[in-house]
N, C-alpha and C positions, 0 to 999 in steps of 0.2 A: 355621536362623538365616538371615535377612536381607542381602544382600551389602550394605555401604557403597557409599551413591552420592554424589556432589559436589552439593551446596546448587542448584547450578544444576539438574541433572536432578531435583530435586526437585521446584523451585519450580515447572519447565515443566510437569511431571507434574500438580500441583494447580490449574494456570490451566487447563491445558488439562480436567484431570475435571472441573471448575466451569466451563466454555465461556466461560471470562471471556480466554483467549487472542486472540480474534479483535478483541476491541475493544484491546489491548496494540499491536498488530498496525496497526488502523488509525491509533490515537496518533502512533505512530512515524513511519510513513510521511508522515501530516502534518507533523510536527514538523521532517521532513529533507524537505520537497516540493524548497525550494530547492537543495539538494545531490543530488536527484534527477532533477529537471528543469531547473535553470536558473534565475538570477533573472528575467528576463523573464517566463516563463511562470508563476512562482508566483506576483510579482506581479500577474500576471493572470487567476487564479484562484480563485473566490468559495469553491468548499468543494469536498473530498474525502471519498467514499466508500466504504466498501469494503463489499460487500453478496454474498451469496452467489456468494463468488467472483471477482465483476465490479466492476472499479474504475470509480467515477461520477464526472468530473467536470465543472464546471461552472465557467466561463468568463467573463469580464466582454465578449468580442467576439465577434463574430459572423465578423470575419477571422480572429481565430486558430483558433475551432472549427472552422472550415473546415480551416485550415492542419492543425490536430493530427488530425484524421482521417482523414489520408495515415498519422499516424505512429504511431496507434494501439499497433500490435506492438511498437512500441521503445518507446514510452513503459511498456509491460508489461511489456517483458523488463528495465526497468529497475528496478522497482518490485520486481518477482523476485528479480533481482540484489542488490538493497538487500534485501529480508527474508534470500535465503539460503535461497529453496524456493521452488516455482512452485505459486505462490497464486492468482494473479491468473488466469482462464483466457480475460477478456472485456476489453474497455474500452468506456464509453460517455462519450461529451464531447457536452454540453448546455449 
């Protein structure tokens, strides 16, 4: 017989068998850019990707992509921090 598991270890269990987890995944981190980064910089920024691993983003200026390519690893380790796993293993800002 079957051990009883909680609704949540369920549900993770069937996103993740049907690979529909990683778009769950990218949602969120969109949804929270600002509580991630900052209002500034979300307001700043045209769209977020999350693509084999590698978070994409793209940028309305040519100053700040400058500026956030010092800061690459922290804007990672934060993106990580907010999932709750180190997902992210890249950044790329365009």
């Amino acid at each position: 017989m079957e051990e009883e598991q909680p609704i949540k270890v369920l549900i993770e269990k069937l996103l993740s068998d049907y690979r529909l987890d990683a778009g769950l995944r990218e949602r969120r981190v969109r949804d929270n850019w600002n509580r991630i980064v900052g209002d500034m910089i979300a307001r700043n920024t045209r769209s977020v990707v999350i693509q084999d691993r590698k978070l994409l983003i793209s940028v309305n200026s040519n100053v700040l992509r400058s500026e956030l390519s010092f800061h690459k690893k922290v804007i990672q380790q934060k993106v990580n921090d907010f999932l709750g796993e180190p997902l992210i293993t890249e950044t790329l800002i365009k």
